[in-house]
N, C-alpha and C positions, 0 to 999 in steps of 0.2 A: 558469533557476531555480538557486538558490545551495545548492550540494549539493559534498557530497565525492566526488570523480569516480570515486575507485575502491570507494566504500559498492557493497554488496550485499545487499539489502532481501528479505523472506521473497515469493512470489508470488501474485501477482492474478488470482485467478476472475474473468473479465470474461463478459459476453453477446458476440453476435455482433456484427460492424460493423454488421450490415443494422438490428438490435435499440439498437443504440447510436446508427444515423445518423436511426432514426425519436424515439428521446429527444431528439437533439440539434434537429431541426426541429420538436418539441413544445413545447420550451424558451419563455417567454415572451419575453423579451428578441429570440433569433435568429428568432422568431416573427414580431416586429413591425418587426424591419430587415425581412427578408424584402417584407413588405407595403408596407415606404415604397418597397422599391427596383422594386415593380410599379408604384407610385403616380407616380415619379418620372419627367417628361416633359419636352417643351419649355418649359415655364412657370415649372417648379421653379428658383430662383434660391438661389444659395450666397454664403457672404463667401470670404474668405482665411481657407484653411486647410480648404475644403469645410462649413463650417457651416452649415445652412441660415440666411436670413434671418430676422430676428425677423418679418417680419410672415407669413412661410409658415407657423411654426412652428404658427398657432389650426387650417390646413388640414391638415397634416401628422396633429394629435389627430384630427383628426377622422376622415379617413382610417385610423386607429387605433379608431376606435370611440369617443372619448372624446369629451366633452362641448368644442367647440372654445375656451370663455371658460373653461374652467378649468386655473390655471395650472400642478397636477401633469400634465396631460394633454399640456401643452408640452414640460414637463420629459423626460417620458416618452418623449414622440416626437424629441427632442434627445437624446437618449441611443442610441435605436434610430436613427437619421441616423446618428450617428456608426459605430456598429459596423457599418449599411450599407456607407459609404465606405471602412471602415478594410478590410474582409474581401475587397474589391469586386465587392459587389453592386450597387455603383453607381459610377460613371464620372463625375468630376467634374472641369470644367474653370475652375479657379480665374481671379478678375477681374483684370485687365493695369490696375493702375491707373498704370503710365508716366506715361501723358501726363496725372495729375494728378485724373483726374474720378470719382464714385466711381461705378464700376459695378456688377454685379454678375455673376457665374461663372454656369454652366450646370450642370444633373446631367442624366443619363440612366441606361436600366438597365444595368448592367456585364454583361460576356459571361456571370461566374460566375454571375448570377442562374439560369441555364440547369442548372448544376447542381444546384441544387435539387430539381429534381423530373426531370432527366432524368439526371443525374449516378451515379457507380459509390456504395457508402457510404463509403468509403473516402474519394470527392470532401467527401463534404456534411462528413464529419467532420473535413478541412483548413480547411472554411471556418468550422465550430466552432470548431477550436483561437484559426483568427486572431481570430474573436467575443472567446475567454476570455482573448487576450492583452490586446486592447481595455479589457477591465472588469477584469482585473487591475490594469493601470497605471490606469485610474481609480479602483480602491478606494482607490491608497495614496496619493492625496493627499487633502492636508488638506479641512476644509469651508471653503467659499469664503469666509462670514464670516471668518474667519479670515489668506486671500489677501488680500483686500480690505484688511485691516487692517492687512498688511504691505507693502505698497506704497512704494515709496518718493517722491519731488517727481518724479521723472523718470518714475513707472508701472513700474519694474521692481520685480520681488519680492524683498525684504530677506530671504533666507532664514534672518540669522542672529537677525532679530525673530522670525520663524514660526518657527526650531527644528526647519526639516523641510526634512531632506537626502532627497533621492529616492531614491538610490541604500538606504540605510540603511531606509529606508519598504519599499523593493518586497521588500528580502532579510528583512525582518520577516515578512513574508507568504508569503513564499516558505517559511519556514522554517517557522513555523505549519502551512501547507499538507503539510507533508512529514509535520513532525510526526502529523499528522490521518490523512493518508495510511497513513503505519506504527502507529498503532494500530488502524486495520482491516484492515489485510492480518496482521499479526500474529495475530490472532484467528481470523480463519477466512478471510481474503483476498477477501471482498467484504463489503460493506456490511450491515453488523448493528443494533444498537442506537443510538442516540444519542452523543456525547462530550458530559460537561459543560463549557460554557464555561470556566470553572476552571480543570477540568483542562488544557484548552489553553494559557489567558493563563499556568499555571504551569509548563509545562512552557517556555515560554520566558524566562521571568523566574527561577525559586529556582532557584541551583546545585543540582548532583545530589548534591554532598556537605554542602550544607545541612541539617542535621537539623529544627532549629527555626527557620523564617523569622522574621528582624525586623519589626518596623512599617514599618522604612521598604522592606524588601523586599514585604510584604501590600500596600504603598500602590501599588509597580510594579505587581503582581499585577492589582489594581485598575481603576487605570489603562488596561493592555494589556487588561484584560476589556470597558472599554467603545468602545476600539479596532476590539477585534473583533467587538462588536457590530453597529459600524457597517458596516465594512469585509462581514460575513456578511448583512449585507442587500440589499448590494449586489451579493454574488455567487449569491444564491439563482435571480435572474431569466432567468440564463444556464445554469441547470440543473444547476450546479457541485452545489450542497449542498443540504440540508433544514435550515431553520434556524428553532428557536423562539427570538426574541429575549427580550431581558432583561426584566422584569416593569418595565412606568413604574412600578407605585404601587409596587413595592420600590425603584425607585432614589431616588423623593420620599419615601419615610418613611424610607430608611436613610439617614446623615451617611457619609462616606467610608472612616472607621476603620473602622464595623459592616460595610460593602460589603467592604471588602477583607478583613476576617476571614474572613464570611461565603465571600466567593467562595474563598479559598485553601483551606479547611476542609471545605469541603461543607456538606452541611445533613443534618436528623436521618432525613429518608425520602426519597423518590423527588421527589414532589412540590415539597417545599421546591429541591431539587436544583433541577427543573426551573425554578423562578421565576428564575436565573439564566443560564438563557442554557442551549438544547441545538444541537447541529451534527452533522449526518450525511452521511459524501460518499455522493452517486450514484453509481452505476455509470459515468451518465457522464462523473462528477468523478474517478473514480479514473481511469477511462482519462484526461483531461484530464492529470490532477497527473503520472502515468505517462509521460505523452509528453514533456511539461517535462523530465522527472528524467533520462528517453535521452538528452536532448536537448544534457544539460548532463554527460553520462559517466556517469550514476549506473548499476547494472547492477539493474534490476529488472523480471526476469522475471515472467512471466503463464503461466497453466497453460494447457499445448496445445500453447506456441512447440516442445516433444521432442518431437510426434508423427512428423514425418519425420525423427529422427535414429534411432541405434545404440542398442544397448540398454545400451552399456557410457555412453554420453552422459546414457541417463537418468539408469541408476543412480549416475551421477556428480555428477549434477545435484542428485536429490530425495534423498540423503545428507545434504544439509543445509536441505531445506526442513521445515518442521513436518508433523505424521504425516498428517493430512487434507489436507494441498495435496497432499504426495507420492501419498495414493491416487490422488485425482483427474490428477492427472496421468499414474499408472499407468495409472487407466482408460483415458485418451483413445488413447494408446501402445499400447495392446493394440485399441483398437479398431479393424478392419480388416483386422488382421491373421491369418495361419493360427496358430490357438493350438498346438499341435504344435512349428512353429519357433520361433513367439515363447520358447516357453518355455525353448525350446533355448537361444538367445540368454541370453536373462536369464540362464539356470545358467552359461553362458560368460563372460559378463559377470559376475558374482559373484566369480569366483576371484580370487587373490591375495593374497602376503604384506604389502603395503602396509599403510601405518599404518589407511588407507580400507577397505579391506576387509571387517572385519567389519561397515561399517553397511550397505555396500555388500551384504552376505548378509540384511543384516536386510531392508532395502528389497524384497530379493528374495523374501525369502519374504513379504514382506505381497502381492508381486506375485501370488503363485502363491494365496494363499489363496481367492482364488475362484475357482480353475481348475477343472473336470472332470476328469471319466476322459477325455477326451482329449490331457491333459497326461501323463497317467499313463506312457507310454512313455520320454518326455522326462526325468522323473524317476528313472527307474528305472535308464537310463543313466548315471546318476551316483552309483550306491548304493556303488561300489568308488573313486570321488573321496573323497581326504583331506580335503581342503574341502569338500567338497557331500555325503560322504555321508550326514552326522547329520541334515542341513536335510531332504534327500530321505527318510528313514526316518519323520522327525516328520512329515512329509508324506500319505507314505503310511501310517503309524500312524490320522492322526487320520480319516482317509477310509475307515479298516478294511479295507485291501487288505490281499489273500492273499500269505504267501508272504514277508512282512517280514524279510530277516534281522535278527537281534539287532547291536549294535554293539560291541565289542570298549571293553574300561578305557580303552583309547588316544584313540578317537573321545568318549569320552563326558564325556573329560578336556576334551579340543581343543574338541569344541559349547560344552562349562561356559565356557570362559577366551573365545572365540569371542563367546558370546551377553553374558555380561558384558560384554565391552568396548565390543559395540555398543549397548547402551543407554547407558554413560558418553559415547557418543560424541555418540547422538540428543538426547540430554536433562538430559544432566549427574549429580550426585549426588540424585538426586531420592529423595521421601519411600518408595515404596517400590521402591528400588532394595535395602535391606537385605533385605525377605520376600524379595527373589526368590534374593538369595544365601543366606539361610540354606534356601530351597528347594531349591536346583540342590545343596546340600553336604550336606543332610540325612542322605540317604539312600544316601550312601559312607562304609566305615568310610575310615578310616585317610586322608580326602581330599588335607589339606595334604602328609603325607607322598609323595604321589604328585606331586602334580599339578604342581610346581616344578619338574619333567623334560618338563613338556607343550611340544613342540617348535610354537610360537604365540610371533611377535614383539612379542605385547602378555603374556604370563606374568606377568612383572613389573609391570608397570603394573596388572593388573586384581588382584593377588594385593594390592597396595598401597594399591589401594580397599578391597577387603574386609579388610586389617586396618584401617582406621579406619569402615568401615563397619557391619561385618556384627555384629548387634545380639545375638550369645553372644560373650561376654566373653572365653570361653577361646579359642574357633572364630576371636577378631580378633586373639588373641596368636599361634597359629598361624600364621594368615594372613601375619600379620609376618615369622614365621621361614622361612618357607617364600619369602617375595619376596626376603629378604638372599639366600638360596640360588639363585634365580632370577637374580637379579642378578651373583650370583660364576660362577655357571655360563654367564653368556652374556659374563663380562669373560672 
């Protein structure tokens, strides 16, 4: 899959293999290989290349369940043949026509059919993958009207009449695919709502510094939308996506200018939206797109893979994952474990001057938030830590333990510069990133004049923010003077 080796993608909530190998065997497509490759015996004859004969293919539907004279139910059962042989679940021994005469190959059922229903999921899900490698490379070629058409006197295909480089095809879809991928894991890292077709075909079509697409970029847009039309039809069957295709009577009533508006634009409600095409990965399609992206060096994680590491791994880890992966993956981490040490760890793991640190505290304390009084110890251990004392107080503040000492101007300095930096860090300049600083400064006289002596490798940098930040006027000139200061005092 065509990906940049060193990307790092937000993480993927998957189900269980066991939950994802019983999707993948429910699949229609790996359904119906499955059944040709019980079906397939001494009798079954193949061409060159493992294709069944055309005259097996009425037997084949039928064995399929399909009516054997109708000629989707061929189609059908040629498609499921192929991802048979391709995965193999079937054993095919292609015809020697050497000596001239046309014969015909052999099939039988392949060892791997075995895995199927006696296999680990882990198996069945290998023989998944090689299914979606199968119908990926057949999505991205063209319609065969089209082969046909390009032929040349000798029967070879003129690919520069068809206009269809393969390589260029597969990394189209592949790219799509990722695309797709990172707008569900971004959100909430498994599979949510719908994507509009639209917004896919656009996302590979308009530059990102595009403001106002042209015509003749809407007409790409267009174009790629009924691309992937086709192309998502054909990947629904293998369990990859959920896919509502494109409305026919909208593509017969709209001329191509209105389509391509229409699709780059969106439509006025939900509805309209939908008449253009919706696509949602499965769960099994995320693991599917997933495995591709390892495959190819991408680095993207799925929540769980920290349960057997360090606590300093987690918190290194979900530092930069979004705040709900990070829980969740909190949770899984803490599951099993004696909460006592864990918590130990996590406070251990939190320390440090490093630029990382403070998100690294933050992480930590979302970890502790649902901890008990049996954490309580754990905590309390660290009420005389520079670093962990302020976290451990709010801690035991908000729990109404006895006994809380007060924290010194010094610590309340260090938590303020501490807590700022790590939301600049989680989330950026975000909208209320100002309340929380005119909160945390409200309620100290004379703040700026102190806090510029706050011995915190981030003073300057967070002092920096709140002068362009922080939403009193006078409190962000401060701020200002107070970081120049900050600044001459750590040159």
């Amino acid at each position: 899959m065509s990906a940049e080796p060193h990307a790092t993608l937000p993480p993927v909530r998957l189900p269980s293999d066991a939950e994802l190998a019983r999707d993948a065997l429910g699949a229609p497509l790996f359904a119906r290989a499955v059944r040709l490759a019980r079906w397939a015996g001494p009798d079954t004859r193949v061409d060159i290349g493992g294709e069944l004969v055309a005259a097996q293919l009425p037997e084949a539907a039928a064995a399929l369940g399909f009516d054997a004279a109708d000629e989707e139910g061929a189609v059908l059962a040629s498609q499921a043949w192929r991802v048979a042989v391709d995965t193999g679940l079937v054993d095919v021994t292609e015809p020697d026509d050497d000596d001239g005469e046309e014969e015909s190959g052999t099939a039988v059922p392949g060892e791997d059919l075995a895995l199927v229903t006696g296999g680990a999921p882990g198996e069945v899900l290998d023989l998944w993958l090689a299914a979606l490698d199968t119908v990926l490379a057949d999505a991205s070629v063209p319609d065969l009207d089209g082969l046909v058409d390009a032929l040349d006197a000798g029967g070879e295909i003129d690919f520069d009449q068809l206009d269809w480089n393969p390589r260029r095809e597969a990394d189209f879809l592949d790219g799509v695919l990722a695309n797709l991928y990172l707008l569900t894991v971004a959100e909430r890292g498994a599979p949510d709502g719908p994507v509009p077709l639209p917004v896919l075909a656009a996302s590979m079509v308009i530059p990102q510094d595009m403001s106002e697409p042209t015509d003749a970029v809407l007409e790409q847009v267009s174009d790629a939308m009924m691309r992937l039309d086709d192309q998502f039809r054909q990947l629904e069957p293998i369990g990859l996506v959920e896919f509502r295709p494109v409305d026919e009577a909208l593509m017969a009533a709209t001329d191509d200018e209105e389509l391509a508006a229409g699709s780059a634009a969106g439509a006025a409600d939900d509805e309209d939206v939908s008449r253009y095409g919706m696509v949602r990965l499965t769960s099994l399609g995320l693991y599917g797109i997933r495995a591709r992206m390892l495959e190819a060096g991408v680095t993207a994680p799925a929540v769980g893979e920290l349960a057997d590491k360090g606590a300093d791994a987690l918190l290194d880890a979900v530092s930069g994952y979004p705040e709900g992966a990070a829980q969740a993956e909190i949770e899984q981490w803490l599951t099993g474990r004696e909460l006592p040490a864990a918590v130990a760890e996590l406070l251990a793991a939190a320390r440090g001057a490093d630029e990382g640190g403070p998100l690294r505290r933050l992480r930590c304390q979302q970890a502790l938030a649902p901890a008990g009084p049996e954490a309580e110890p754990a905590v309390r251990a660290v009420l005389d830590d520079p670093e962990l004392g302020g976290l451990a107080r709010v801690w035991l503040s908000e729990r109404g333990a006895a006994d809380v000492p007060a924290p010194d101007g010094a610590m309340v300095f260090w938590l303020t510069v501490d807590t700022i930096a790590a939301q600049l860090a989680a989330d950026g300049e975000t909208a209320e990133l100002p309340l929380l600083m005119e909160s945390l400064t409200a309620h100290h006289t004379g703040f700026f004049d102190q806090v510029w002596r706050v011995e915190h490798p981030a003073t300057a940098y967070v002092l920096e923010a709140m002068g362009r930040l922080h939403p009193n006027k006078k409190a962000a000139k401060e701020a200002r003077k107070a970081a120049f200061k900050a600044r001459s005092r750590q040159s």
